[in-house]
ROVEXTOR-430783 format. One record per residue (C-alpha): residue in one letter; y, z negated, x negated. Coordinates in steps of 0.001 Angstrom, whole numbers, plus 500000, padded with zeros to 6 digits. Each point is the difference from the previous one (the first is absolute). Layout:
residues N
AYZX...
This chain:
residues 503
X321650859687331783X499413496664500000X502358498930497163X503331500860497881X497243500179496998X497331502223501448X503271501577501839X501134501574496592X497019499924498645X498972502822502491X503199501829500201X499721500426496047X496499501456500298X501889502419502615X502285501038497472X497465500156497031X498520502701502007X502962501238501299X498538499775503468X502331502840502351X498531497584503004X502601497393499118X502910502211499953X502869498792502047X497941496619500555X501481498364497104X502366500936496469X499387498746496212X503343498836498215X499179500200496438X502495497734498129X499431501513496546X501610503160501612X502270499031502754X497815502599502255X498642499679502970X496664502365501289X497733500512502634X496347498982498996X499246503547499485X502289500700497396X498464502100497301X501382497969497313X498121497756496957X499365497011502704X502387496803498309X498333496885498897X499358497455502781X502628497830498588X502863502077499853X499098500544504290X501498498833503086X498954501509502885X502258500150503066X499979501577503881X502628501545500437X502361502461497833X502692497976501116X498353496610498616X499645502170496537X503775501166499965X501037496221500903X498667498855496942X501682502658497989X497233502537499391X500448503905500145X497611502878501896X497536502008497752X501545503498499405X495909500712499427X498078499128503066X503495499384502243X498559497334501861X502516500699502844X498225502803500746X496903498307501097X498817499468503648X501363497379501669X497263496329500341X497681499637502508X500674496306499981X503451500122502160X498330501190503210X496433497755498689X502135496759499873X501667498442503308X502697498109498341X503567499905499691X499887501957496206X498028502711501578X501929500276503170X503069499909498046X498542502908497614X499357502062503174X504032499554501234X501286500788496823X498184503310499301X501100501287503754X503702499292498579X500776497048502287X501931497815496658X502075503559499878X500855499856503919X500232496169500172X500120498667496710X498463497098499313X501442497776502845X498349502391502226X496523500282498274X499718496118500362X500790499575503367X497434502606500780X497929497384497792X501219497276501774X501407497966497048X503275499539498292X500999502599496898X499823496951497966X496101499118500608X499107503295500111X501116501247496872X498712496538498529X496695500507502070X499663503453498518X501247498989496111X497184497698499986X497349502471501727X501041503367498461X502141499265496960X502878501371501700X502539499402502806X500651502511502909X502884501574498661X497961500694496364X497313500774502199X501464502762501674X502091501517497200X496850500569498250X499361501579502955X502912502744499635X499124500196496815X496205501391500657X501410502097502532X502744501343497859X497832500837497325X497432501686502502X502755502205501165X501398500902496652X496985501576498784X498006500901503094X503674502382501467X502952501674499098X502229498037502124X503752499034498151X499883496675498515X502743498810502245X497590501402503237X497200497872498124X501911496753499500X500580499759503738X496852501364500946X498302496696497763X502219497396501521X502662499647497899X503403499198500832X501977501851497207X498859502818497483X501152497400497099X497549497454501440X497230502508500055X501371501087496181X499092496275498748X496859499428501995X498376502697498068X500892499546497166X498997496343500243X496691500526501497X499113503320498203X501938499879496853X501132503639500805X502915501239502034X499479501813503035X500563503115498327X497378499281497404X497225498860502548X500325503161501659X499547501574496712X496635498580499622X498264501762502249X496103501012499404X500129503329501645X502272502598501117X501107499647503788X497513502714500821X497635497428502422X497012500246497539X498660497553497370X500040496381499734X503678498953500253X501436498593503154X502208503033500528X499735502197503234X501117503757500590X503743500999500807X500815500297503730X503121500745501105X501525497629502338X496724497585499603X499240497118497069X496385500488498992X498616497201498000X496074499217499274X498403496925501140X498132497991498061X496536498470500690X497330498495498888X496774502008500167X497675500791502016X501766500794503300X498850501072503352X502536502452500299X497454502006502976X499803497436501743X503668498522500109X501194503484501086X497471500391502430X501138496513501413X503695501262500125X498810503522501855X498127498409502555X503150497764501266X502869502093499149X502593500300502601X501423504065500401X503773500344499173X499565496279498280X496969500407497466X498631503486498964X496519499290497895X497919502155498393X496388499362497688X502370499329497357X503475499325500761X501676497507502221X503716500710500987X502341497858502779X503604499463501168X500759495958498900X502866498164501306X501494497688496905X502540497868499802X502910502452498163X498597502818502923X497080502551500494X497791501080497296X497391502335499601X496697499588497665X496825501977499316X497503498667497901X497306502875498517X497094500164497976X499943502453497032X497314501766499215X500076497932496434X499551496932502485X503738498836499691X501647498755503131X503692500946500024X502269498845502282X503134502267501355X503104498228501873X503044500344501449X502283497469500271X503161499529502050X501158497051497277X499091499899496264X499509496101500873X496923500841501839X497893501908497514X498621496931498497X498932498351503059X498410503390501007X497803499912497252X499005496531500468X499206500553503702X497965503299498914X498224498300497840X499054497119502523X498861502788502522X497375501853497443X499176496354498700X500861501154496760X500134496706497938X496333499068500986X497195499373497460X497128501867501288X498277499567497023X500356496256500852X499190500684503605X496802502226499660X498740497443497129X499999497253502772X498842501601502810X497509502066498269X498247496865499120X498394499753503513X497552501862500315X500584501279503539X503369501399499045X499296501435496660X498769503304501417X503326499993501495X502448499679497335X497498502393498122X500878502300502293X503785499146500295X501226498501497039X503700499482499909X500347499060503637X503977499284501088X500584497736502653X503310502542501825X503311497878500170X502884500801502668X503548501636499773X501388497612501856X499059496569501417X501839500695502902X498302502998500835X496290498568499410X500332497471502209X501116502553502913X496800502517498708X497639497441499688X500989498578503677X499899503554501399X496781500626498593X497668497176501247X497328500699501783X500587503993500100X499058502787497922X501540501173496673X500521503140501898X501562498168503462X502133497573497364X501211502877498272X500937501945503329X501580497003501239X502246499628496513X501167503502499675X501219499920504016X501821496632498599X501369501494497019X500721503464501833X502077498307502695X501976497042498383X499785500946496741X503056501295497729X499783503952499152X500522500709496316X499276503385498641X497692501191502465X498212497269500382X500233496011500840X500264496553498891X498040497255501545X502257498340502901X502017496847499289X498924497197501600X502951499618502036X499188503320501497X496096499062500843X501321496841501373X502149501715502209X498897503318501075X495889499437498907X499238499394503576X500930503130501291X497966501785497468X496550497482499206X497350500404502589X496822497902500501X500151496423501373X502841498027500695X499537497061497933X499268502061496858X503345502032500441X501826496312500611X498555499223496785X500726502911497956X503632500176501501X499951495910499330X499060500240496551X502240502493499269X503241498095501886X499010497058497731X499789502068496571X503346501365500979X501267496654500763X498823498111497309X498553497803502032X496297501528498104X500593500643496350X497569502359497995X500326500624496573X497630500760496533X500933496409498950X499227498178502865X497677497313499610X496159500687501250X499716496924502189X503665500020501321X499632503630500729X496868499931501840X500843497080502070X503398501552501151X497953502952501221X497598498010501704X502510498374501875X501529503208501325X498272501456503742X497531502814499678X499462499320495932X496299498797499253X498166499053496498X498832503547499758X503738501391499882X501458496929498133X497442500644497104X500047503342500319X504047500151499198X499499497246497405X497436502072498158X502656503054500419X503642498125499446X498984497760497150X497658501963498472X497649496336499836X496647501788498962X497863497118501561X500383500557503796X496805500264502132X499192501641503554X497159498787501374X500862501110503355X500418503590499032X497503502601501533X500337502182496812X499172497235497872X497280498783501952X498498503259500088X500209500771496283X498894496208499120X496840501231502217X499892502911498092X499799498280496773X497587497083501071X502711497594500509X499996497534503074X502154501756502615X500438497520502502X503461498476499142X499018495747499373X497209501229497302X502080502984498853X502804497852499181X497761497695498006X498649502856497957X502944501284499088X501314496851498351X498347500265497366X502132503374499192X503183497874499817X502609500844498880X499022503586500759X499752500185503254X502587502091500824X498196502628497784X496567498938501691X501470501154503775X500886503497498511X496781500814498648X498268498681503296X502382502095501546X499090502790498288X496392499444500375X500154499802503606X497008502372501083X501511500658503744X502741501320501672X502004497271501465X499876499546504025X503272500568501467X500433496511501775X498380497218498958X500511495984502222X498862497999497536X501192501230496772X502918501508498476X499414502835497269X502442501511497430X501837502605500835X503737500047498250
């Protein structure tokens, strides 16, 4: 958009149609109403004079507006933008919705940032319309709201599950934001809590919260689980052609999620939580590891335009790019992995997991760092070096010496890997393009992406391969997964000059 004119001028159009696409992207304050909508909404579209159009929810309730009890704006996917954009707004959007303002407040959020509370919150005023601490309660808020109507939990259970710090706080959130209490949000739900229709409701289990994730359509649901099956870890991960479940250390203790697809093409996601408090940041990391807050339509628009990959997002449309659980634990699968076999990584994991791992009902969590820094020699095999490096990486994670988080900055990030023993470009990109979530991450070094550019009539030799795919930017994180699914060949087993993906 190359102006503020032909900036609204363009988001107007969006709402004139009342284009789904831009759902979550952006909200329309109307100030003959005091409402606030998605660009969806349903409603008689307000005359372009009586619009302001603003990023966040947060920048909307700043300036005194209220959410749409129509089209519950709230309710839409989270943007595509935070993991798109590199900067300190984006990284700061990423923190916040994994709950770090509610561990660390907003001291802690900006040193992760590496700038004063002060200059951040003025940094993000200016950018977003709304400090960190508005930022995040808006936060809560869309959280609180999602739980209210999509389970059965008590209020008080929900008001700690969202963030807040007292049932009163969570009492005059709502009611600011929604214009409802809590009780009367819940009361709006579209359907009955039977798991069918359009509301973002689930089914009763006992012992479990089942809520529905939102997405924008179309999504490669086949292909995502098929991703997860292939590199599951037993006791760990259990995967199936439409379900993905796993044991997750969080901060407040272990958790358990599934994520399914209905046969109505819902996902749902099912947890258990050891702390209210980490509910929230659950959700947000589920939805990082499906890629949920993509826009393929977006993606397959731009990619589609070439013509040697417009055969393949005919084929796949929706592609997801698969996120990680934990940053921690990508870096250790992605370092096991290179230059082996899905099969011998996965082996090689479980043994890991299996034999420094905690055991929690029946099965495992992924071993702390400490513990693969310490004991991961006696269990690792293959060469020396690599098991120094694993064991080294992991000594520094535990450390701190190596930070990895979602809101780290690209260039920062991939540098401090770099710099570590045993950790190439292939595995620093590769955990970039899984951590962050940046969608424009290339591997031209990769034997499955060689093989499917060849497949598609792409240069595979890595100088001209990586020229070609420039031209895909800044979708080419989404341009590796389809030439890794269009890889024609099994992968060999070892490989001296290349490193392929395999975690």
């Amino acid at each position: 958009m190359s102006s503020p004119i032909t900036d609204f001028d363009e988001r107007y159009r969006a709402i004139s149609a009342r284009d789904i696409r831009f759902d979550g992207q952006f909200v329309t304050a109307v100030r003959s109403t005091g409402i606030y909508c998605r660009p969806s909404c349903p409603a008689r579209t307000p005359k372009p004079q009586n619009v302001t159009f603003y990023p966040t929810s947060a920048a909307a309730h700043e300036a005194g507006y209220r959410a749409c009890k129509r089209c519950l704006p709230e309710a839409a996917p989270g943007s595509s933008a935070w993991n798109l954009r590199g900067d300190i707004a984006a990284r700061a959007m990423r923190l916040i919705a994994s709950g770090v303002v509610e561990r660390e407040g907003v001291p802690g959020l900006a040193s992760r940032l590496g700038y004063s509370s002060r200059h951040l919150t003025r940094l993000l005023s200016v950018e977003l319309g709304a400090g960190p601490l508005a930022l995040a309660r808006a936060h809560r808020a869309h959280n609180a709201r999602m739980l209210l109507v999509g389970t059965d939990m008590p209020i008080s259970d929900v008001t700690f599950s969202a963030g807040f710090a007292s049932i009163r706080q969570c009492n005059d959130t709502i009611r600011e934001v929604f214009g409802l209490t809590p009780g009367e949000l819940r009361a709006r739900r579209r359907v009955p809590r039977t798991g069918a229709g359009t509301g973002e409701v689930g089914e009763e289990v006992p012992g479990a919260i089942d809520l529905v994730l939102a997405y924008r359509a179309p999504l490669d649901a086949e292909g995502i689980f098929s991703w997860m099956a292939a590199r599951a870890l037993p006791g760990v991960e259990l995967a199936t052609a439409t379900s993905f479940a796993r044991h997750l250390r969080m901060p407040g203790g272990a958790v358990w999620f599934e994520v399914r697809q209905e046969q109505d093409e819902r996902l749902h996601l099912r947890a258990r939580v050891t702390r209210l408090g980490d509910l929230a940041p659950l959700v947000a990391t589920v939805r990082r590891i499906f890629d949920l807050d993509a826009d393929p339509l977006g993606v397959d628009e731009a990619l589609s335009a070439h013509p040697e990959l417009a055969p393949l997002v005919a084929r796949i449309p929706g592609i997801r790019v698969p996120g990680s659980a934990d940053p921690h634990e990508m870096l250790i699968r992605a370092m096991v992995g290179q230059q082996i076999t899905v099969v011998a990584a996965r082996t090689a994991l479980t043994s890991l997991a299996e034999q420094l791992g905690e055991e929690i009902d029946g099965g495992h969590l992924f071993p702390t760092m400490s513990a693969i820094a310490e004991h991961g020699p006696d269990v690792l095999r293959g060469p020396a070096a690599r098991i120094r490096a694993i064991t080294g990486a992991a000594a520094a994670l535990a450390d701190g010496s190596l930070t990895l988080t979602v809101g780290d900055d690209r260039a920062a990030q991939r540098a401090a890997l770099l710099a570590m023993p045993g950790i190439g470009p292939w595995t620093a990109d590769y955990v970039r393009m899984r951590v962050i979530g940046d969608p424009d991450v290339f591997l031209p070094g990769d034997v499955a992406v060689r093989a499917g550019a060849a497949s598609a009539g792409i240069p595979a030799d890595p100088k001209p391969l990586t020229a070609w795919a420039e031209r895909t930017a800044p979708w080419r994180s989404y341009l590796t997964a389809h030439l890794w699914r269009a890889a024609p060949v099994r992968i060999p087993k070892k490989s001296k000059t290349t490193i392929k993906e395999l975690s």
